[in-house]
N, C-alpha and C positions, 0 to 999 in steps of 0.2 A: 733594470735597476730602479730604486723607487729612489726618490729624490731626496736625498740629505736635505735638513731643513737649513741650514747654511743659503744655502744658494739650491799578418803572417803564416801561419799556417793551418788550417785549421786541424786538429788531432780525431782520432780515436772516433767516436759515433757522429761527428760531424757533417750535415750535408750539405749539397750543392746548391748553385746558386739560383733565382728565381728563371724560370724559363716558361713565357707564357703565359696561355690563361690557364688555371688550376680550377678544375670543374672535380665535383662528384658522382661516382658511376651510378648507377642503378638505381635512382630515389627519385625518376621522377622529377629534378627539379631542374632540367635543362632544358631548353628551347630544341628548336628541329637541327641548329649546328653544334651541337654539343656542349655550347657555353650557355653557365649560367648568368641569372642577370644581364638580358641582354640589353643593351645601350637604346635609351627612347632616343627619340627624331627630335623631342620637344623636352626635356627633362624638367619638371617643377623643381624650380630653386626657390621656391616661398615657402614658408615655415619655418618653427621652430625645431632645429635637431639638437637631441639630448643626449650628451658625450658620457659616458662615466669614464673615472678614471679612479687614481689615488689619489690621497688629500695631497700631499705634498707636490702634485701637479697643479694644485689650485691656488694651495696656502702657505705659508709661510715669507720666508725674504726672497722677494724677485722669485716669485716661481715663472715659469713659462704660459701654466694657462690661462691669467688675463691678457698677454700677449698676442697669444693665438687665436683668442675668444677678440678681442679686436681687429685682428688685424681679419679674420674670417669673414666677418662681419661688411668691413668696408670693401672684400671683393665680392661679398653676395650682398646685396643693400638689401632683399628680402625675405632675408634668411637670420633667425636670432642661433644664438649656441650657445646653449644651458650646459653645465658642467652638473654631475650629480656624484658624488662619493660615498658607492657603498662602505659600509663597516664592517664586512668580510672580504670585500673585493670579490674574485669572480664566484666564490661560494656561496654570495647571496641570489647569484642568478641560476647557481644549480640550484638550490632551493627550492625559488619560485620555482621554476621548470619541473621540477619534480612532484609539487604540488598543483602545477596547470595554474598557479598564477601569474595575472597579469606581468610582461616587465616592458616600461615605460622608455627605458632607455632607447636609442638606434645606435650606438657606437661603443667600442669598449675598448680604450684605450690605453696601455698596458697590462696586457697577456702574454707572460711567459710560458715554455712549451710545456711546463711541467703543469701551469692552468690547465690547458687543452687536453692533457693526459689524465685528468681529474674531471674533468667535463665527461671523455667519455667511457671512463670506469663508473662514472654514478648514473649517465643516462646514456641515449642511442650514440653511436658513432657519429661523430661527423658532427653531433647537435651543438644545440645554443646558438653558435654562432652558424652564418650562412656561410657554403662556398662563396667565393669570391671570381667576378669578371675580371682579370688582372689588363684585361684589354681597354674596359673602364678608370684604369686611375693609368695614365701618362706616365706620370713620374713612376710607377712601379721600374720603370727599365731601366732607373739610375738605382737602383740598389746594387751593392757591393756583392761580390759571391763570396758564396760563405755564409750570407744571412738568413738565407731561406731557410726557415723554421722548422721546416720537416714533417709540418702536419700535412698527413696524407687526405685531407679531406681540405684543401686548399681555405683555410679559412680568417691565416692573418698572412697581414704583412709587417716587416719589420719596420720601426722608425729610427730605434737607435739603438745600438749597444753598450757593454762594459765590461770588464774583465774582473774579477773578484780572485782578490789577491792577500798575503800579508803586507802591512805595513809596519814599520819598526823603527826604534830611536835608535841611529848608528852609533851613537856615544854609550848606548848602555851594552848593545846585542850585535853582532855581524851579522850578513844577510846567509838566510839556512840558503844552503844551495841545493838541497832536496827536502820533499817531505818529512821522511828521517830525522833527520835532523832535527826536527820538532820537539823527538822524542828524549834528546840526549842532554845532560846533565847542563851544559852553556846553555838552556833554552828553559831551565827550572822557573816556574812562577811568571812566566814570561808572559804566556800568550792569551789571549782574549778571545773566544768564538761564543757567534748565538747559536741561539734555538733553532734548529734546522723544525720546529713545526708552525712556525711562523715567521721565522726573517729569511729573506732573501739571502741575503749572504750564508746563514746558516744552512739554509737547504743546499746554496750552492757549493760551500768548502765541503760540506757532507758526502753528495755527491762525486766530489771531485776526489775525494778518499777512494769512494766506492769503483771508480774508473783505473786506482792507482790501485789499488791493493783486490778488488774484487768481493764477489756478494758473501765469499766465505771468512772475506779478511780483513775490512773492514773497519768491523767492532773488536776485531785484536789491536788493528793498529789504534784506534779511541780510547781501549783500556792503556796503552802506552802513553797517550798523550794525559789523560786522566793522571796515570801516576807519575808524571811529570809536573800534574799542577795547572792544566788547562783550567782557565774558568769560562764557565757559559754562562753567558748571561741571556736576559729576554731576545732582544732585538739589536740591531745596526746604533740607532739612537741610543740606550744604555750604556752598550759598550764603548762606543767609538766617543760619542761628544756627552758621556759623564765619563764612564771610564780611564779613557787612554787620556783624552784632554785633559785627566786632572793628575795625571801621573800616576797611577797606581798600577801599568803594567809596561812593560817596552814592545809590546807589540799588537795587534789585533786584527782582525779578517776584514778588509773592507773593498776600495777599488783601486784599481790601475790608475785612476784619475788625479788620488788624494792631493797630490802636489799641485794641479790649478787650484782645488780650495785653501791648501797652505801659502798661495804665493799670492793668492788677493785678498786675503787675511794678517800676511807681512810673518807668520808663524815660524818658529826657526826649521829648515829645511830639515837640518841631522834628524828629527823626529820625526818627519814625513817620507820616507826610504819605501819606496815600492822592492818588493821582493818577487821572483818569481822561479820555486823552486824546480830544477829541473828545465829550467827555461818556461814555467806553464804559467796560468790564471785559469779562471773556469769562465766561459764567456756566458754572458746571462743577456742573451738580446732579449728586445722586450718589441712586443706585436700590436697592431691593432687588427680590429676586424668589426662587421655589420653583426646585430642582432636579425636570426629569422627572422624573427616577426615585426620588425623596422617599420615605423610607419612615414617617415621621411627616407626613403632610398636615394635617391638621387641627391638631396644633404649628403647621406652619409657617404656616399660613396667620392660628392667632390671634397669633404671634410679629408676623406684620407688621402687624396690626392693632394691638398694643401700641406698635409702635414709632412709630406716628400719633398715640399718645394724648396730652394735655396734659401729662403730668408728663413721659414719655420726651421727647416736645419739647423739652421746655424743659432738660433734661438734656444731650442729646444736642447743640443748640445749643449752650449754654456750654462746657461742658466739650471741645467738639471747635470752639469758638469758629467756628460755623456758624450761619448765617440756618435757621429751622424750616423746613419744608415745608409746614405746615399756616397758617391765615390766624392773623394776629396774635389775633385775639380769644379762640382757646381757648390763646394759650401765653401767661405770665405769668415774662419773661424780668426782669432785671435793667435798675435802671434805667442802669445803668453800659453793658449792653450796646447798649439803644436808642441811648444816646449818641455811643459810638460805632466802632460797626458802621454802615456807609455805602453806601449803593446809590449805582449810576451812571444816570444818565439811558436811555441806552440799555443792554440785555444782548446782547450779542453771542452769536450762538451759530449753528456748522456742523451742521445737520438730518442725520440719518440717511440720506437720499437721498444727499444730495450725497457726506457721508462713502463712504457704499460706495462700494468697487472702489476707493477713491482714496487711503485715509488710511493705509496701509504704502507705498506708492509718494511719497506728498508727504513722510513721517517722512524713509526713506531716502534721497530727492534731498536734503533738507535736513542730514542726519545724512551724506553722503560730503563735502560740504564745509565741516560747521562741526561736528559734534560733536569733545568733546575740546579745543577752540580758546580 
């Protein structure tokens, strides 16, 4: 989930939990015991490592990455961490790679699975990013199961999750208790969704259609919500804090979270109603991982290991109003956030399988007859 500028079960193509080191077969890039990257005797921690991420990791109110960019800092004393923010996020680095130019970065820190499934529809399998030594980062073995991302080419780990859900003003709308619902006369002019070809949330409600209804059914059930009066708009940002915050709909696609941002904002709660139809959300964990051609390894590699640790947790959750990655016992979050921040009984989520070869053809069928609408 990318950062508002503000501040159970897993379902259906979901996989299993981290187990290991995650190395890749046949390419060549593993040592004589079959893992990659293997761990120096002496590892250089001097130098500068250059993280990318997304802006609202960097910018806005109380983001997390001048936190972590200090606090990094003061456990490596010769070690600087430069934040860099592409303006396509990870399609700037297919680019270069496709043109064989240079990329400067060592780290890429939020990649969702649907990035890695767009990595490697446009170049080789497995590329851009390196497998990963999981035996190299410690903290990797406090990840929750459930989180493992599923790329079969081991190449991120998770740092934190979210659930992308509706949210609704209970004084105007009851909560839909299934998708359907969406579509039926009490839900008219109601609801708010982005552009699944550039917002998160919009990719993710989209998807989370496509798991409910299927690749043939989809775009019927869209045409229902269409003639019900759906509006899409650009992004998470347009809809949610111009849109819904200034009253012009009672509902809109956002996160399981919304309620820690309404409740340290003082905002009336009736407006802030997590929904989860069906009992669901669509979980949208987000990944990091090393650049091949990294010229700080050992940065990057304790970089991601820091970003597992108890205090970056717990940081990196609040402030980017995210569920940790790691199990509850080593993060010591707020009692405001426990309260609430809300999981769904089921987690929805499209597997890397399935996604390949499928998920720029499902965006674009869906995006010729509804974006902009």
């Amino acid at each position: 989930m990318r950062r508002r500028t503000f501040v159970g079960a897993v379902g259906g193509s979901a996989i299993a939990g981290v187990a290991g080191c995650l190395t890749r077969d046949g390419d060549g890039s593993e040592d004589d015991d079959g893992t990659g990257d293997p761990e120096p005797e002496n590892p250089d921690l001097e130098g500068e490592v250059q993280v990318a991420t997304y802006d609202s990791m960097v910018n806005g109110e109380n983001p997390a990455g001048p936190w972590l960019k200090d606090a990094f800092e003061e456990a490596y004393p010769d070690a600087e961490l430069t934040w860099t923010v592409p303006e396509n996020g990870i399609n700037d680095y297919i680019d270069r790679s496709q043109q064989n130019a240079e990329i400067d970065a060592d780290v890429y820190l939020g990649a969702n699975l649907d990035d890695l499934v767009r990595v490697d529809d446009n170049l080789e399998d497995g590329g851009l990013l390196r497998e990963l030594n999981v035996d190299r980062i410690d903290n990797a073995e406090r990840i929750r199961d459930g989180l493992d991302m599923g790329d079969p080419h081991g190449r991120v780990l998770a740092y934190d999750t979210g659930y992308v859900s509706p949210v609704y003003d209970e004084e105007l709308v009851d909560e839909p208790e299934t998708l359907d619902d969406l579509t039926e006369p009490a839900y008219e002019d109601a609801l708010l969704a982005q552009n699944a070809q550039g917002s998160d949330t919009g990719q993710a409600f989209l998807l989370w259609t496509i798991d409910a209804y299927g690749e043939d059914g989809y775009l019927d059930y869209w045409r229902e919500l269409e003639a019900n009066g759906v509006r899409i708009l650009e992004d998470w940002q347009e809809s949610y804090n111009g849109a819904y915050m200034n009253g012009e709909r009672s509902m809109v696609i956002s996160y399981s979270t919304d309620q820690v941002f309404a409740n340290e904002y003082d905002y009336e709660m009736s407006r802030h109603q997590v929904a989860f139809p069906d009992g669901q959300a669509y979980a949208n964990p987000e990944g990091m991982g090393i650049f091949e051609g990294a010229s700080e390894l050992d940065l990057a590699y304790e970089f991601l290991d820091f970003a597992l640790s108890n205090d970056a947790q717990a940081v990196i959750a609040q402030r980017n109003v995210q569920f940790p990655a790691v199990d509850e016992e080593y993060v010591d979050l707020d009692e405001e956030f426990d309260q609430y921040a809300h999981t769904p009984t089921e987690a929805v989520t499209i597997g890397y399988d399935r996604l390949r070869g499928n998920l720029d053809g499902w965006v674009d069928d869906w995006a010729r007859e509804f974006a902009g609408r």
